[in-house]
mmCIF entry with sequence, helices, sheets and N, C-alpha, C, O atoms, coordinates in Angstrom:
data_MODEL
# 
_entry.id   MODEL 
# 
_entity.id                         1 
_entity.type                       polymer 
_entity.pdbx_number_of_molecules   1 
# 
_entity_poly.entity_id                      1 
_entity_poly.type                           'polypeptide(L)' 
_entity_poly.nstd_linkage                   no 
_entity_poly.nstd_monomer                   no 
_entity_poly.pdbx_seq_one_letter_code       
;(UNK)(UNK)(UNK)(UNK)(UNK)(UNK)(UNK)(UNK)(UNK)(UNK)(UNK)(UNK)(UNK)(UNK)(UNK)(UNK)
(UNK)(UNK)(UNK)(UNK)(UNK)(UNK)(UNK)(UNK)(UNK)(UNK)(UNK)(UNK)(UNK)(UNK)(UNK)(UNK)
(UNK)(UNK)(UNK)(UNK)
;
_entity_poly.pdbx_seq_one_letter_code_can   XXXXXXXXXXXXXXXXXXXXXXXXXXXXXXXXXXXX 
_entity_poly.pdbx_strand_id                 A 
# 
loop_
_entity_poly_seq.entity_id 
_entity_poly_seq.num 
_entity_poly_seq.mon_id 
_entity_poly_seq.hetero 
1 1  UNK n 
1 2  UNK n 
1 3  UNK n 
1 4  UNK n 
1 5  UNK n 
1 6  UNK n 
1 7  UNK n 
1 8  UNK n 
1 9  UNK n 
1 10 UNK n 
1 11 UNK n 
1 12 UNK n 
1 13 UNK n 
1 14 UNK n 
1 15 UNK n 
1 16 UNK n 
1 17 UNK n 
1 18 UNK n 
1 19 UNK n 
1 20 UNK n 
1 21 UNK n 
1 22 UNK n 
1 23 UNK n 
1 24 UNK n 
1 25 UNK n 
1 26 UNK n 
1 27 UNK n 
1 28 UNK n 
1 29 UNK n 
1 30 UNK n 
1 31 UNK n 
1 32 UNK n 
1 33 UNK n 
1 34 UNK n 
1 35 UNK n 
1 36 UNK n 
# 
_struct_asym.id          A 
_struct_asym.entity_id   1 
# 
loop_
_struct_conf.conf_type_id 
_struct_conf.id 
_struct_conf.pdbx_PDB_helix_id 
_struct_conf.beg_label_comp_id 
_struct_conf.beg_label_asym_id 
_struct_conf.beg_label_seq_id 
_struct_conf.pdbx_beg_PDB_ins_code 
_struct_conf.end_label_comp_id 
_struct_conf.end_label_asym_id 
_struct_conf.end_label_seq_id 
_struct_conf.pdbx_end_PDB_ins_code 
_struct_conf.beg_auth_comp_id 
_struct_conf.beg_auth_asym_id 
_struct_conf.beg_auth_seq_id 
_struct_conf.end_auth_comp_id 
_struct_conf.end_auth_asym_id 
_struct_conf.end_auth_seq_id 
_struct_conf.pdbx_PDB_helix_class 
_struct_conf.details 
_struct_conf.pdbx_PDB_helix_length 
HELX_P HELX_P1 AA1 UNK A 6  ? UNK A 19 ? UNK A 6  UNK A 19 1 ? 14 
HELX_P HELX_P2 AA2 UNK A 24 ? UNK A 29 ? UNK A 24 UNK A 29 1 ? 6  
# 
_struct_conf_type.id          HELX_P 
_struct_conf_type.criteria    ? 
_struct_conf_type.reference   ? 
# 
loop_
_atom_site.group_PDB 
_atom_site.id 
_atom_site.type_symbol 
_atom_site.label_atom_id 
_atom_site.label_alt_id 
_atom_site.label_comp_id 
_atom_site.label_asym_id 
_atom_site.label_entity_id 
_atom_site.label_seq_id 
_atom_site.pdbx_PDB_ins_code 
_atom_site.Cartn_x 
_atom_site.Cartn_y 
_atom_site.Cartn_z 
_atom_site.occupancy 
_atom_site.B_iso_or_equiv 
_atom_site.pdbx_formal_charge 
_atom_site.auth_seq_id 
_atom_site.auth_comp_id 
_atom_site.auth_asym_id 
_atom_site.auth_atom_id 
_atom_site.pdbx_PDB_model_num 
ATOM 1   N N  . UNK A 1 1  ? -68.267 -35.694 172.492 1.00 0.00 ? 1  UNK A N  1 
ATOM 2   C CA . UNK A 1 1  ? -69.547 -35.075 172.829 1.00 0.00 ? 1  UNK A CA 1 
ATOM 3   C C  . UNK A 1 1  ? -69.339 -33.952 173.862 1.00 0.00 ? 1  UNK A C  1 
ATOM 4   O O  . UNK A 1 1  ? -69.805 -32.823 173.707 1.00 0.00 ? 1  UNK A O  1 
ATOM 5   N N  . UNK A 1 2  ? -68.671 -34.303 174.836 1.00 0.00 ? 2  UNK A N  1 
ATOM 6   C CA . UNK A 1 2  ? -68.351 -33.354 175.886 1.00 0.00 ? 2  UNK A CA 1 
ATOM 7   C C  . UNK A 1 2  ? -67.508 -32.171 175.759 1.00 0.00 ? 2  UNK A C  1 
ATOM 8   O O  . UNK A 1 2  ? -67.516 -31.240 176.564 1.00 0.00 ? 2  UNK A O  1 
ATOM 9   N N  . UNK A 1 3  ? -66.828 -32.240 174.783 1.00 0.00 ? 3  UNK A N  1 
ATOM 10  C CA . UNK A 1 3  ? -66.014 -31.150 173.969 1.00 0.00 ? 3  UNK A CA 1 
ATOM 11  C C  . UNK A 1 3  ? -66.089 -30.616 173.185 1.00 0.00 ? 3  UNK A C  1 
ATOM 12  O O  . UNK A 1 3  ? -65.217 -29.797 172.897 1.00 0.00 ? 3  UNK A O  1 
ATOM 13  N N  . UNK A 1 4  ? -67.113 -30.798 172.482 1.00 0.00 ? 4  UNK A N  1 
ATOM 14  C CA . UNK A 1 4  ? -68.094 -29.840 171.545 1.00 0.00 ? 4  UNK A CA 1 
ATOM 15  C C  . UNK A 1 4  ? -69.173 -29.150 172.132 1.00 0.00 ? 4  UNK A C  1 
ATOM 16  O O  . UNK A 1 4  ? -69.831 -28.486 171.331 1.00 0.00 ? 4  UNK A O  1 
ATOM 17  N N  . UNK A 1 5  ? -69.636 -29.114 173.622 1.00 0.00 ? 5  UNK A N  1 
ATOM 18  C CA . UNK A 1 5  ? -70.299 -28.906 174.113 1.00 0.00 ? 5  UNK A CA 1 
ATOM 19  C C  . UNK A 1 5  ? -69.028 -27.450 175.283 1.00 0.00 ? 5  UNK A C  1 
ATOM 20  O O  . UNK A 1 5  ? -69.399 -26.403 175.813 1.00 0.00 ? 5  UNK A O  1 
ATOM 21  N N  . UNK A 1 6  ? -68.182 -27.826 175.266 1.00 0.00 ? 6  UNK A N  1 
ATOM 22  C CA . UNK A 1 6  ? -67.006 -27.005 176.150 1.00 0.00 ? 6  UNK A CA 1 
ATOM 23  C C  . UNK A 1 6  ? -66.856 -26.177 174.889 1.00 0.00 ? 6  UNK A C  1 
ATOM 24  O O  . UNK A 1 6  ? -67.092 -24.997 175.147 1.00 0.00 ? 6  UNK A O  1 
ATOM 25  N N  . UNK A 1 7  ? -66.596 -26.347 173.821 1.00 0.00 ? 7  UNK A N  1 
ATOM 26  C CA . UNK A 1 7  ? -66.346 -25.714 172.320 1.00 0.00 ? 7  UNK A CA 1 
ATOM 27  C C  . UNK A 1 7  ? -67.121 -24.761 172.068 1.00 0.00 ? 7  UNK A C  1 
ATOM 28  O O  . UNK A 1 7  ? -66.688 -23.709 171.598 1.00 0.00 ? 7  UNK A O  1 
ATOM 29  N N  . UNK A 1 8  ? -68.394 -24.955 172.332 1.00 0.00 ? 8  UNK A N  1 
ATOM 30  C CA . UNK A 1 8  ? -69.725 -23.535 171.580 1.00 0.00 ? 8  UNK A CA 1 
ATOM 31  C C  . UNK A 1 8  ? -69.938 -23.283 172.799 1.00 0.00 ? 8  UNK A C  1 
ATOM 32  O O  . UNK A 1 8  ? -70.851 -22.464 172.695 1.00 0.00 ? 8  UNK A O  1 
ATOM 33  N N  . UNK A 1 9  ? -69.625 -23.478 174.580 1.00 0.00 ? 9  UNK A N  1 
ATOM 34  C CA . UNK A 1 9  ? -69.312 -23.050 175.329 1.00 0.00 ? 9  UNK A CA 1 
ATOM 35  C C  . UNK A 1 9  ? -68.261 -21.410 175.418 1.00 0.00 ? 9  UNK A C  1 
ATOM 36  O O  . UNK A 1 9  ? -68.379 -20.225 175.733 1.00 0.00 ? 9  UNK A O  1 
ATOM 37  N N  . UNK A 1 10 ? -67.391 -22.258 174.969 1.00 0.00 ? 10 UNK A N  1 
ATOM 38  C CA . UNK A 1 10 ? -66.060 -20.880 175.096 1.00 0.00 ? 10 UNK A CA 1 
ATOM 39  C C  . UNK A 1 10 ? -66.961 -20.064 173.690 1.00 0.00 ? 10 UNK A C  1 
ATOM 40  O O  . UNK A 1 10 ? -67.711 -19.128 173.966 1.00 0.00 ? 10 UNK A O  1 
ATOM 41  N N  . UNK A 1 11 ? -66.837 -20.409 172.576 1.00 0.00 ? 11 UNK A N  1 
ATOM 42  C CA . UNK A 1 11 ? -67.390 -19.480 171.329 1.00 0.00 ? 11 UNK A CA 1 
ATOM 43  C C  . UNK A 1 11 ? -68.324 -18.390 172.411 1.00 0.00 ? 11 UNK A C  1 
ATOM 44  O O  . UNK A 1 11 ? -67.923 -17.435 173.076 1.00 0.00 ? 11 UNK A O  1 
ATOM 45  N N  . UNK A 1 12 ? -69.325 -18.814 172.308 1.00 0.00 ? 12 UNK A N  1 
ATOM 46  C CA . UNK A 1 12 ? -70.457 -17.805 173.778 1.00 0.00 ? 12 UNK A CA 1 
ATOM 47  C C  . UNK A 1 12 ? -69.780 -16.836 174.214 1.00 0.00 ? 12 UNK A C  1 
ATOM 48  O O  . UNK A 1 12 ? -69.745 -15.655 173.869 1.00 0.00 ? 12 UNK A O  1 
ATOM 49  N N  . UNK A 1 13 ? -69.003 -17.658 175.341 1.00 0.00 ? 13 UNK A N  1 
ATOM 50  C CA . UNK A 1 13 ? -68.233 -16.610 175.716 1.00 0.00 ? 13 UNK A CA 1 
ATOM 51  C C  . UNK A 1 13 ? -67.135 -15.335 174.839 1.00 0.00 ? 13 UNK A C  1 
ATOM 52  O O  . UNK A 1 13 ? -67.187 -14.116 175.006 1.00 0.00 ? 13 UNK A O  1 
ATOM 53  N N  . UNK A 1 14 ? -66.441 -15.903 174.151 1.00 0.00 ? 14 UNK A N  1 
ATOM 54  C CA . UNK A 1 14 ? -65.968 -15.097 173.301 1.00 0.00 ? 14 UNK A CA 1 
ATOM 55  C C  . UNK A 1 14 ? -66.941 -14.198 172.748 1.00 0.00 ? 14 UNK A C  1 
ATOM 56  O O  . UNK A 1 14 ? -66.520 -13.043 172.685 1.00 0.00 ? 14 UNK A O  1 
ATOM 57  N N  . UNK A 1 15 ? -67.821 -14.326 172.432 1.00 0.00 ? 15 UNK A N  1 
ATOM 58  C CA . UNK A 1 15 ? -68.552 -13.732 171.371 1.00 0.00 ? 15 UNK A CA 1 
ATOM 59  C C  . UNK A 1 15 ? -69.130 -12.396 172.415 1.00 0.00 ? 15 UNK A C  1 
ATOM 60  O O  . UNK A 1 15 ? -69.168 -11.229 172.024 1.00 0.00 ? 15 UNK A O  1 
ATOM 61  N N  . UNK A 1 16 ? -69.447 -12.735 173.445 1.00 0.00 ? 16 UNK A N  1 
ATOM 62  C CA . UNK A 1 16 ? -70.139 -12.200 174.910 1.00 0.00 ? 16 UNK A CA 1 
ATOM 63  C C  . UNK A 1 16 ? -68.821 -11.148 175.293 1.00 0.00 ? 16 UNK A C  1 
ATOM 64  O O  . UNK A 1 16 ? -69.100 -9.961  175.465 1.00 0.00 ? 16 UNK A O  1 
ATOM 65  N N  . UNK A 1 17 ? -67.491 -11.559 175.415 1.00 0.00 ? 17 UNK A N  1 
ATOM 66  C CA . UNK A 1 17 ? -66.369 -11.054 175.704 1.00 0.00 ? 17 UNK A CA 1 
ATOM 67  C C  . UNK A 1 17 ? -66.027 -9.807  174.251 1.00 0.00 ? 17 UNK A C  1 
ATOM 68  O O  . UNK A 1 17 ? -65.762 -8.654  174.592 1.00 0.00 ? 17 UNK A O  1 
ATOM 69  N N  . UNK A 1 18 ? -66.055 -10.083 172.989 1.00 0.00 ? 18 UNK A N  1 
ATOM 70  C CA . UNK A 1 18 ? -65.795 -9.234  171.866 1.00 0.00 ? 18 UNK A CA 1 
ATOM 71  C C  . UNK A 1 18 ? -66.899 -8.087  172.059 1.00 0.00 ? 18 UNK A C  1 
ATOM 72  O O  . UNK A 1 18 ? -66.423 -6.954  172.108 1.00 0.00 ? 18 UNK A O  1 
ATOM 73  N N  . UNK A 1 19 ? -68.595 -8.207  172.204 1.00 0.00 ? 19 UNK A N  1 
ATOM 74  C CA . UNK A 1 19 ? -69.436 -6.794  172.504 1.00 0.00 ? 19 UNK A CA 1 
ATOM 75  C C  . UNK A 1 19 ? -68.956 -6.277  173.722 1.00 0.00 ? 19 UNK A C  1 
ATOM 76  O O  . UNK A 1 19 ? -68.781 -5.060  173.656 1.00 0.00 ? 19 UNK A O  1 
ATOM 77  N N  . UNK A 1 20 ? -68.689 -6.765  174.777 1.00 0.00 ? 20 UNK A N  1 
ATOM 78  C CA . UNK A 1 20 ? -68.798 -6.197  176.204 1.00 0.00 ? 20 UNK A CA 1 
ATOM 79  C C  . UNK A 1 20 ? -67.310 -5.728  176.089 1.00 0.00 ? 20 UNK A C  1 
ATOM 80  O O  . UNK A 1 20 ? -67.129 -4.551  175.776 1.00 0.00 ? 20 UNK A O  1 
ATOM 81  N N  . UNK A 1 21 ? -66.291 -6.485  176.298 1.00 0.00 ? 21 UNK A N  1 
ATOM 82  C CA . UNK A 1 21 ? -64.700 -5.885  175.917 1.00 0.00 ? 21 UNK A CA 1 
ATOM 83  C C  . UNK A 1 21 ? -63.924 -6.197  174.849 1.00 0.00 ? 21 UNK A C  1 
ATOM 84  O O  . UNK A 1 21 ? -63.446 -7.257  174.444 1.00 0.00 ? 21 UNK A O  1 
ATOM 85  N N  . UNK A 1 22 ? -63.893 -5.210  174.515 1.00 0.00 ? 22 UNK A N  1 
ATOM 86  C CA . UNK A 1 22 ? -63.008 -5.790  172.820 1.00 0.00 ? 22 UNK A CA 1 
ATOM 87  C C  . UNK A 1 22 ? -61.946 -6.108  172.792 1.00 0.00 ? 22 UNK A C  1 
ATOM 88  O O  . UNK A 1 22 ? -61.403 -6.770  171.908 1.00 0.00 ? 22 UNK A O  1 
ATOM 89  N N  . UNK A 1 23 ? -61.274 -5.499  174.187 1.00 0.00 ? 23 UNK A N  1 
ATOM 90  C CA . UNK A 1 23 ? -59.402 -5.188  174.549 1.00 0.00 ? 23 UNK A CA 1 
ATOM 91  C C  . UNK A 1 23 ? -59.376 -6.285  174.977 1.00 0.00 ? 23 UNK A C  1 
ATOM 92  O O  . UNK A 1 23 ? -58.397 -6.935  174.610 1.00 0.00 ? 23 UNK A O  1 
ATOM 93  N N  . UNK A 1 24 ? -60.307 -6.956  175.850 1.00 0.00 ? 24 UNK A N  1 
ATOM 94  C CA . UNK A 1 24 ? -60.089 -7.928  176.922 1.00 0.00 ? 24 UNK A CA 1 
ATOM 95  C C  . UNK A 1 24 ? -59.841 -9.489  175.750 1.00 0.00 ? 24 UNK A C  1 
ATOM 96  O O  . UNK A 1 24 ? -58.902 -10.281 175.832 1.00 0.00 ? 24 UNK A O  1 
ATOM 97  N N  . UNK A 1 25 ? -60.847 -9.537  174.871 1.00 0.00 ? 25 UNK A N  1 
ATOM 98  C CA . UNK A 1 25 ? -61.032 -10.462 174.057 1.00 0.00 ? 25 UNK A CA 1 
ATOM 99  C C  . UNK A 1 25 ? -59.988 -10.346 172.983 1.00 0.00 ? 25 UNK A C  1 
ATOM 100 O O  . UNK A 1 25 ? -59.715 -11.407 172.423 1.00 0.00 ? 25 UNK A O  1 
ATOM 101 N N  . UNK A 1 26 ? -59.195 -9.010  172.486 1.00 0.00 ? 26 UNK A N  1 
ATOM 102 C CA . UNK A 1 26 ? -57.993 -9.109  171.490 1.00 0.00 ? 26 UNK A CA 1 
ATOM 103 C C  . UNK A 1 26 ? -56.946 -9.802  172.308 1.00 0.00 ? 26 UNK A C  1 
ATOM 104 O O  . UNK A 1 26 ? -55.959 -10.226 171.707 1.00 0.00 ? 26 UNK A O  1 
ATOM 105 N N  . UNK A 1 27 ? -57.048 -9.995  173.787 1.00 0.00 ? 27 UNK A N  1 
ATOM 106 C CA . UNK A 1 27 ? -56.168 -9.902  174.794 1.00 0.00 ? 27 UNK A CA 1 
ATOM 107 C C  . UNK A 1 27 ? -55.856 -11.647 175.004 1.00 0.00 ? 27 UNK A C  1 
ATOM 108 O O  . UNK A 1 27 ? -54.826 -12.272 175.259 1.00 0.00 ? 27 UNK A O  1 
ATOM 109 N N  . UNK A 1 28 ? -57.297 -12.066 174.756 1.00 0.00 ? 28 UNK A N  1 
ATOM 110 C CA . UNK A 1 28 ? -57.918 -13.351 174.946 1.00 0.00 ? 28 UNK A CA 1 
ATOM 111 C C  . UNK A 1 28 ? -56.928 -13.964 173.873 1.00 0.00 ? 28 UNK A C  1 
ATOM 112 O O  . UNK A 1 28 ? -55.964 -14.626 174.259 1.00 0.00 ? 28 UNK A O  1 
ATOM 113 N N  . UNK A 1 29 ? -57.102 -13.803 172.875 1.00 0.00 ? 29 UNK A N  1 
ATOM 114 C CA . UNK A 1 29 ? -56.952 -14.472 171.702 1.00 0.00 ? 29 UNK A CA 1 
ATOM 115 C C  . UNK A 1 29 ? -55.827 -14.737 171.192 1.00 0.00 ? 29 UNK A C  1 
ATOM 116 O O  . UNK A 1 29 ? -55.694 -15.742 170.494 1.00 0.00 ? 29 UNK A O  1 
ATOM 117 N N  . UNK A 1 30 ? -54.591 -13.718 171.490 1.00 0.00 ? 30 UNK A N  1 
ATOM 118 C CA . UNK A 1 30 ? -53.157 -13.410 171.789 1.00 0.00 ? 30 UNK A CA 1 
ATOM 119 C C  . UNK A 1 30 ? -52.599 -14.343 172.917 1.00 0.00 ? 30 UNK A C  1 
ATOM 120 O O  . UNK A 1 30 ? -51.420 -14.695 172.954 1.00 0.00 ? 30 UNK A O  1 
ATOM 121 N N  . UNK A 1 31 ? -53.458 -14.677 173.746 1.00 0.00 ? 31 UNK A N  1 
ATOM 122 C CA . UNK A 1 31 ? -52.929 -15.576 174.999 1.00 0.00 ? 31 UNK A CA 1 
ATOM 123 C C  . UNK A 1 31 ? -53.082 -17.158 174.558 1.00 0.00 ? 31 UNK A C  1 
ATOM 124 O O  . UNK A 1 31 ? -52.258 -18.061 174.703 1.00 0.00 ? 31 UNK A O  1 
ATOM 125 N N  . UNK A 1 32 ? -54.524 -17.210 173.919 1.00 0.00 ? 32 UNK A N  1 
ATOM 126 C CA . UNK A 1 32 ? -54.545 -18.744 173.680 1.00 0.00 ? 32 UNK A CA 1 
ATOM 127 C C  . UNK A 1 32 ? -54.395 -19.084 171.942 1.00 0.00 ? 32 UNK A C  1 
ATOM 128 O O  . UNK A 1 32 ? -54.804 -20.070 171.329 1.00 0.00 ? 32 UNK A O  1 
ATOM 129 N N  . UNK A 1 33 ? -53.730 -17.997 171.481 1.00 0.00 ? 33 UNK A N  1 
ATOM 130 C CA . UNK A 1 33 ? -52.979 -18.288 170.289 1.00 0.00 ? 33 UNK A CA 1 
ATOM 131 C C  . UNK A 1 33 ? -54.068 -18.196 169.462 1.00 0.00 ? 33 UNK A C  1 
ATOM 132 O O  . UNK A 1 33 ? -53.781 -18.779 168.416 1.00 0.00 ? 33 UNK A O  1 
ATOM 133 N N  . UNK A 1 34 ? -55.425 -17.648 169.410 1.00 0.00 ? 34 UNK A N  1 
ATOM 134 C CA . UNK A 1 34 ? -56.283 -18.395 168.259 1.00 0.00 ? 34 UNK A CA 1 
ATOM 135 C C  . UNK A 1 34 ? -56.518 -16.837 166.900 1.00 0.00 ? 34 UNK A C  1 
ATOM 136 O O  . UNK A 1 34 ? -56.135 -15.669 166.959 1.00 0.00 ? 34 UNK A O  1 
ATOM 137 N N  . UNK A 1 35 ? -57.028 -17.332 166.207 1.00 0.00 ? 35 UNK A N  1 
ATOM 138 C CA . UNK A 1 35 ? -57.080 -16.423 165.054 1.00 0.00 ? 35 UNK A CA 1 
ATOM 139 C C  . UNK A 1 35 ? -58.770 -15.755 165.388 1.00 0.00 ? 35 UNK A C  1 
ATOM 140 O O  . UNK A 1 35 ? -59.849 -16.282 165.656 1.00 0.00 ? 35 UNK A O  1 
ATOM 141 N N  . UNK A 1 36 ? -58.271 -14.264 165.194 1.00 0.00 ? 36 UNK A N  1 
ATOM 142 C CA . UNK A 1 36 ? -59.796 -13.341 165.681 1.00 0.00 ? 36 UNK A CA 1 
ATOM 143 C C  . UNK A 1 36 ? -60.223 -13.638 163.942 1.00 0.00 ? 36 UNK A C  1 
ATOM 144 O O  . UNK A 1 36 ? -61.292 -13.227 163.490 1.00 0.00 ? 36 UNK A O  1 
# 
């Protein structure tokens, strides 16, 4: 429960991070390995 809740947490953010910085979030995604 608590980690699906940390889960569409970070998504938010990502999603918040891809309009506002795009570099910062390609940057993001490269660091914690995940697929854009």
């Amino acid at each position: 429960r608590g980690l699906l809740k940390m889960v569409s947490k970070r998504k938010k953010l990502m999603e918040y991070l891809k309009r506002t910085d795009e570099k910062a979030y390609k940057t993001t995604i490269k660091k914690l390995g995940l697929k854009g």
